[in-house]
FITORMAR-91670 format. One record per residue (C-alpha): y, z, x. Coordinates in pm, 1 decimal. Layout:
<atoms>
ATOM      north         up       east
ATOM          Y          Z          X
...
</atoms>
This chain:
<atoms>
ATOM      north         up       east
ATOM     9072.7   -19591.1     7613.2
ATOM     9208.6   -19748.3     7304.7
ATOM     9131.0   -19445.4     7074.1
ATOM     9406.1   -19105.8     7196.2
ATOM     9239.3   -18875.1     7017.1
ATOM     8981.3   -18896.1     7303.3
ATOM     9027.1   -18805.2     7640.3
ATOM     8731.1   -18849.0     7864.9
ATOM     8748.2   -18700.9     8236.9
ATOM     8477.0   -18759.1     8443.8
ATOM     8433.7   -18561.1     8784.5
ATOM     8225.1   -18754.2     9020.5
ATOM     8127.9   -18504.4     9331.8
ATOM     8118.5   -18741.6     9659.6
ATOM     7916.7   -18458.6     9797.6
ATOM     7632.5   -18496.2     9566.2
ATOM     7276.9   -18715.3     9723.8
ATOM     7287.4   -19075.9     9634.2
ATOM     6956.9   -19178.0     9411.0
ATOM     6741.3   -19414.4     9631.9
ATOM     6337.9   -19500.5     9640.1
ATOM     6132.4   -19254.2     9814.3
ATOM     5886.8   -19347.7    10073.3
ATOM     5562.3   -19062.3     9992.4
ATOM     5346.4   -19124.2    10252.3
ATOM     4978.1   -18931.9    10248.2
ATOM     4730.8   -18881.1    10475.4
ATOM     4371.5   -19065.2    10495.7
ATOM     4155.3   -18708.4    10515.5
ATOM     3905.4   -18999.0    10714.2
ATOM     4078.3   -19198.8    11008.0
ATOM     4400.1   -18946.6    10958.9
ATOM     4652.4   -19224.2    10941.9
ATOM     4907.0   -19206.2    10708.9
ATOM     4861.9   -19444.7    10374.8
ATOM     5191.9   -19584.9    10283.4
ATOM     5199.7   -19714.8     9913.0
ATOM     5567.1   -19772.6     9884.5
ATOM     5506.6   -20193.2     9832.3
ATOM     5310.1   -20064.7     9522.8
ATOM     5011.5   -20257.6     9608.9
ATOM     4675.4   -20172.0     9460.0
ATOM     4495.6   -19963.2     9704.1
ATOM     4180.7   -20170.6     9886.0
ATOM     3841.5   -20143.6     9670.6
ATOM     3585.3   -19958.4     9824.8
ATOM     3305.3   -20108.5    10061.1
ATOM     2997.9   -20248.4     9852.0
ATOM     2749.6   -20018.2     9813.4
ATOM     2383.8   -20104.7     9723.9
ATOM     2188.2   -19930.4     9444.6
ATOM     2102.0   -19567.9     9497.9
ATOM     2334.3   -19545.6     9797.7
ATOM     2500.8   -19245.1     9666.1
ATOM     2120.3   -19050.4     9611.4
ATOM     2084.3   -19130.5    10008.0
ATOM     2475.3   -18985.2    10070.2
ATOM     2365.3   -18704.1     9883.0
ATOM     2027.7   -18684.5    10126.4
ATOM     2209.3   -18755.1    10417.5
ATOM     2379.1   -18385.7    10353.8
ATOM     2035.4   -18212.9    10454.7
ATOM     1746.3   -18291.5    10696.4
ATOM     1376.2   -18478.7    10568.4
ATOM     1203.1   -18176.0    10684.6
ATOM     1412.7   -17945.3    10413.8
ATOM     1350.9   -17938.6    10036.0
ATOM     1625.4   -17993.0     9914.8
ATOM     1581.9   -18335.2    10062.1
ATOM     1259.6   -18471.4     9881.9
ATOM     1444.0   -18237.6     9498.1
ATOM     1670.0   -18549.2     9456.2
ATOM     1366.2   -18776.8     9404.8
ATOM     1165.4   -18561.7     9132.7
ATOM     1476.9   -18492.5     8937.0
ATOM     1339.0   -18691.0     8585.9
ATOM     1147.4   -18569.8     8332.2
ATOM      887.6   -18736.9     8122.9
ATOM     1085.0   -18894.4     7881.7
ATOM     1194.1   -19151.0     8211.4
ATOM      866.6   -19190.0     8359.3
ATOM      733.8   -19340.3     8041.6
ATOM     1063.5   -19529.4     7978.4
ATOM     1037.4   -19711.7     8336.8
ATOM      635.2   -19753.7     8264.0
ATOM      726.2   -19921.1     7992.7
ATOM      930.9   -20159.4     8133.4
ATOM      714.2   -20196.7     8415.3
ATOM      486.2   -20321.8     8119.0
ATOM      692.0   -20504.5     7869.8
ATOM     1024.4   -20674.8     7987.5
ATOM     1280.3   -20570.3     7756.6
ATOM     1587.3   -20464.8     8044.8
ATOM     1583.7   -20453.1     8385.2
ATOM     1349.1   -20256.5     8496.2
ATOM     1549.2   -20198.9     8835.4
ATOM     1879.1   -20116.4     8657.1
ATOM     1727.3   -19810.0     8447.9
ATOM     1556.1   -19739.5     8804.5
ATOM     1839.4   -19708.2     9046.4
ATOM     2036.9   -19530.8     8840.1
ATOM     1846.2   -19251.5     8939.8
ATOM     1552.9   -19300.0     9180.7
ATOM     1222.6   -19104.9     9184.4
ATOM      957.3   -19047.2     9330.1
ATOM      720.4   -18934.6     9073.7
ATOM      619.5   -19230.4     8941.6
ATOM      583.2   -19430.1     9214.6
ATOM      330.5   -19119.5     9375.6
ATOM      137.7   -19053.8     9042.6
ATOM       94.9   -19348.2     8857.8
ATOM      -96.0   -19500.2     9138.9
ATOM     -304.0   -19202.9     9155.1
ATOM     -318.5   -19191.3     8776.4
ATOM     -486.1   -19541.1     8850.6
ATOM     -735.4   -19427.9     9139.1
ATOM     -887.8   -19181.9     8880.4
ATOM     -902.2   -19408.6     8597.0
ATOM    -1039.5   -19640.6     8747.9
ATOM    -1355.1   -19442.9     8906.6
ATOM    -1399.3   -19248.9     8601.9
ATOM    -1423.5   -19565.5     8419.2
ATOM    -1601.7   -19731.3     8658.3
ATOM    -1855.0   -19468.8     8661.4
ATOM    -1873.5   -19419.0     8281.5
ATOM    -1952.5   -19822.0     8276.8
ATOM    -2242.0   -19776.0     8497.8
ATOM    -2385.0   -19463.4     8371.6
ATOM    -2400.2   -19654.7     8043.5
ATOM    -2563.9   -19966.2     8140.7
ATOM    -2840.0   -19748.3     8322.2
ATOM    -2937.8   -19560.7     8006.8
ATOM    -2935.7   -19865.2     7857.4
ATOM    -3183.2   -19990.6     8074.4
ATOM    -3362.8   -19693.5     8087.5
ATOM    -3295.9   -19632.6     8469.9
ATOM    -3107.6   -19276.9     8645.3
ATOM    -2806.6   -19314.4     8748.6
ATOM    -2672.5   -19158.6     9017.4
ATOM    -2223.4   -19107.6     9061.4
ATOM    -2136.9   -19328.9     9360.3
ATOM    -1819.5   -19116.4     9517.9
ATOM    -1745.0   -19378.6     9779.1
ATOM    -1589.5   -19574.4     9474.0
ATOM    -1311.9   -19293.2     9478.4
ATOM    -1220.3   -19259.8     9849.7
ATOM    -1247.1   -19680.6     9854.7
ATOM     -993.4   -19697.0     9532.0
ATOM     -747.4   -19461.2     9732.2
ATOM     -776.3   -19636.7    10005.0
ATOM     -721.3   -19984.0     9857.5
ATOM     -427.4   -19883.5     9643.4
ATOM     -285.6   -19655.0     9856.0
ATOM     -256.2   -19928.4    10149.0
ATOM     -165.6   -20221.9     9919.5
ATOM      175.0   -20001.1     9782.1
ATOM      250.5   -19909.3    10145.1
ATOM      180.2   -20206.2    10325.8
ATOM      281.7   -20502.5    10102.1
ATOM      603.5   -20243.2     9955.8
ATOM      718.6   -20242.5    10321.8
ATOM      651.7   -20619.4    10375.2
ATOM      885.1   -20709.4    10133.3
ATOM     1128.9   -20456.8    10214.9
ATOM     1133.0   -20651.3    10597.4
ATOM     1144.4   -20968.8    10402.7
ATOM     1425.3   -20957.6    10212.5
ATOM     1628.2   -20800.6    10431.2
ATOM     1538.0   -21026.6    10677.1
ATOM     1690.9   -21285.8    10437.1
ATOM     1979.0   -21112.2    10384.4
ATOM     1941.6   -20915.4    10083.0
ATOM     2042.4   -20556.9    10130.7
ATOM     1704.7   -20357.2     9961.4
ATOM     1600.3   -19987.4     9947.7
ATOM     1283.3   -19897.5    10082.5
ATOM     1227.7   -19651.7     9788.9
ATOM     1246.0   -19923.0     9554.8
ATOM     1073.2   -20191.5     9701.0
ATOM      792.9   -19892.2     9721.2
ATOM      827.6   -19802.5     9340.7
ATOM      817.3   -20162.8     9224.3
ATOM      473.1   -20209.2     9339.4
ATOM      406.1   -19819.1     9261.8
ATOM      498.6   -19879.8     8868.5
ATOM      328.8   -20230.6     8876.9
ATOM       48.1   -20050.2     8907.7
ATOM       81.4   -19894.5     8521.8
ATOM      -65.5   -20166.5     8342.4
ATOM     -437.4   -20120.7     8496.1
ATOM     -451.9   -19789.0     8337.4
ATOM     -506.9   -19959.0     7969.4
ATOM     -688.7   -20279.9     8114.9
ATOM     -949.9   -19998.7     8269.9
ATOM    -1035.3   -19830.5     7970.4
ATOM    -1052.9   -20154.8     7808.1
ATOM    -1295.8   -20229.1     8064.9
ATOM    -1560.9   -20015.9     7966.9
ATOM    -1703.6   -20186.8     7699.1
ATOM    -2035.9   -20416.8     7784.5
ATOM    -1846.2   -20806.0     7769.3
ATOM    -1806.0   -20973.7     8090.8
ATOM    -1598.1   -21239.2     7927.2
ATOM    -1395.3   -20944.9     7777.2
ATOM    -1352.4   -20797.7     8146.7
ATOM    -1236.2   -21128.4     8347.0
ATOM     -966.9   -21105.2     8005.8
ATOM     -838.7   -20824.5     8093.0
ATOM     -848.0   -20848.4     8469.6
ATOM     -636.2   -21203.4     8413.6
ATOM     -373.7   -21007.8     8174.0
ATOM     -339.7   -20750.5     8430.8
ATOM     -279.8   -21033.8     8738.1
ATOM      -21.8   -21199.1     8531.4
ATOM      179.5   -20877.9     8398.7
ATOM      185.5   -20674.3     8719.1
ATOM      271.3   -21038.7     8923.6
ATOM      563.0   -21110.6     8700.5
ATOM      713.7   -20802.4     8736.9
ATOM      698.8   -20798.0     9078.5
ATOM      837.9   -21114.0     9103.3
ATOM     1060.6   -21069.5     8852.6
ATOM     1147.0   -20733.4     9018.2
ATOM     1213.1   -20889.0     9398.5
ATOM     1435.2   -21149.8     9274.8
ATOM     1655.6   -20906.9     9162.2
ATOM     1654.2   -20749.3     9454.0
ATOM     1748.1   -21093.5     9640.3
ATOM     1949.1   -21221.3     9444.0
ATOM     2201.5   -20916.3     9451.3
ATOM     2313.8   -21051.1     9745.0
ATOM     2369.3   -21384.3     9570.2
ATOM     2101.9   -21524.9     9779.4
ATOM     1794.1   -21665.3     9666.1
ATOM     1426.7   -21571.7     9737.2
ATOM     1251.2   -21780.6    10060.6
ATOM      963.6   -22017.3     9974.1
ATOM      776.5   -21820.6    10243.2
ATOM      736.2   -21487.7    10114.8
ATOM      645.7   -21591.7     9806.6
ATOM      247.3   -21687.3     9875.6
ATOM      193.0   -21401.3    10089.5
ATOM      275.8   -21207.0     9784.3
ATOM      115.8   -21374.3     9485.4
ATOM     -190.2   -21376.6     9786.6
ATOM     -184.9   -20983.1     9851.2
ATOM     -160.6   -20926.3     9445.1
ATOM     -456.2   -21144.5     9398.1
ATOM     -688.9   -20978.3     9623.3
ATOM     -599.5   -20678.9     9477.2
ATOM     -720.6   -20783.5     9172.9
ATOM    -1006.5   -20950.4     9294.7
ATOM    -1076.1   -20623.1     9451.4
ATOM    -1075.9   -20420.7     9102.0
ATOM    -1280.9   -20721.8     8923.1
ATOM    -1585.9   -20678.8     9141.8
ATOM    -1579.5   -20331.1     9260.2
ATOM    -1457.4   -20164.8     8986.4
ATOM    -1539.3   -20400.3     8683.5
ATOM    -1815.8   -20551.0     8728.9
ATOM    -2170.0   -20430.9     8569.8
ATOM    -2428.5   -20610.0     8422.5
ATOM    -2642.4   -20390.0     8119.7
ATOM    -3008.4   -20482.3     8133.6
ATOM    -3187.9   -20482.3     7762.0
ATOM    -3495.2   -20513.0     7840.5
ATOM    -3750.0   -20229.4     7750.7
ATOM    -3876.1   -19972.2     8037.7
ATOM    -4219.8   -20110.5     8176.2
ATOM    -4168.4   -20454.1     8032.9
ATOM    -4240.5   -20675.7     8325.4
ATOM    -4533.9   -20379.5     8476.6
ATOM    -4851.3   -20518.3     8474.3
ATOM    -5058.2   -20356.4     8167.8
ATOM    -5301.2   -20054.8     8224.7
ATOM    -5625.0   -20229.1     8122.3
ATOM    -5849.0   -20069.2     7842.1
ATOM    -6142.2   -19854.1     7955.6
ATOM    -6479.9   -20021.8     7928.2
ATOM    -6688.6   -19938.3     7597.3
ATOM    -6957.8   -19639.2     7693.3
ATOM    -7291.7   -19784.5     7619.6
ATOM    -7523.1   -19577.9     7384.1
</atoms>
């Protein structure tokens, strides 16, 4: 204005749209209701969803009786079994965090049955060995096998599913699948302990058998607090003996069934009563 070697005209249309704040509203594909975000709030976070929730979204998508159903749970190679063995063995991380991530069932079907083998062919070596060192036949007792399936088999089912009711009794929010493959990879550390178990020391054995009590109990235990305290709750004083009581009988169960042989020294004939020298012919 103070400078006339400048003349600025401007042309302001009254015709022309006012700027002003649009209103986008968009549709919830779910409950169809419109979402308005015009306050520029944060939209809601989504409902808590336990571990391996989105593996049983995935499962919900086709029937138990299909294929494609059971896939899901055998997609790991060997590389993960042996990593979640291992921690199954040797706390270094949560054994439960590495699990969930992607759940299987491989594991939790063949290391128990890894174990049922073991531990007859051990069981069986042990005794074929103390009764040629005695001297005596020995005869394979296959009863040992179909008992050891049916001990292991029922302990991972029953007592898996027990705790499963337990906790979520309590309040926790659990998975059946990994309640199961807690006590299914608990089971890993009896596969050393059995081969260990071979050799002729009693002393040696009840060793073992207590190392194998007190690893496999703290990771369950270790393992099921987890599991309760996601929930921020903590585990109840009840459950507690009936589990430490079903893992001991287990193991009581492997000590004298399984590991439990005595090897007899002494020499073939030693306590028979002499054949007695024939009597001089007279001349």
């Amino acid at each position: 204005q103070n400078n006339p070697d400048y003349n600025i005209v401007v042309d302001v249309d009254d015709d022309e749209p006012a700027l002003e704040f649009q209103d986008f509203a968009t549709t919830n594909p779910h409950t169809g209701r419109l979402n308005n975000n015009s306050s520029g709030s944060a939209p809601p976070p989504p409902p808590y969803q336990a571990p391996g929730a989105t593996s049983a979204a995935a499962a919900g998508s086709h029937s138990i009786w299909h294929t494609e159903y059971w896939t899901q749970y055998f997609n790991v190679d060997s590389q993960d079994v042996v990593q979640r063995s291992y921690l199954a063995v040797i706390p270094k991380d949560s054994f439960l965090d590495v699990y969930n991530a992607n759940p299987d069932l491989w594991g939790t079907f063949w290391i128990p049955t890894s174990v049922i083998f073991i531990i007859f062919v051990t069981a069986s070596l042990s005794q074929s060995i103390a009764a040629a060192l005695a001297g005596k036949p020995h005869q394979y007792d296959f009863t040992m096998l179909s008992f050891a399936t049916f001990t292991i088999y029922i302990y991972i089912l029953s007592v898996g599913a027990f705790v499963y009711g337990a906790t979520k009794y309590f309040g926790s929010q659990p998975g059946l699948l990994e309640c199961l493959s807690v006590y299914g990879y608990a089971m890993t550390v009896w596969i050393p302990i059995s081969v260990l178990c071979v050799l002729p020391w009693d002393w040696f054995r009840w060793a073992m058998v207590a190392v194998g009590f007190v690893s496999s109990g703290a990771f369950i235990m270790r393992s099921v607090n987890q599991i309760v305290g996601r929930s921020g709750g903590k585990l109840h004083k009840a459950i507690i003996p009936l589990i430490l009581v079903a893992h001991a009988l287990l193991v009581i169960v492997f000590k004298f069934k399984f590991f439990s042989y005595s090897v007899d020294t002494a020499a073939p004939g030693a306590g028979s009563p002499t054949t007695p020298a024939p009597a001089p012919v007279p001349t």
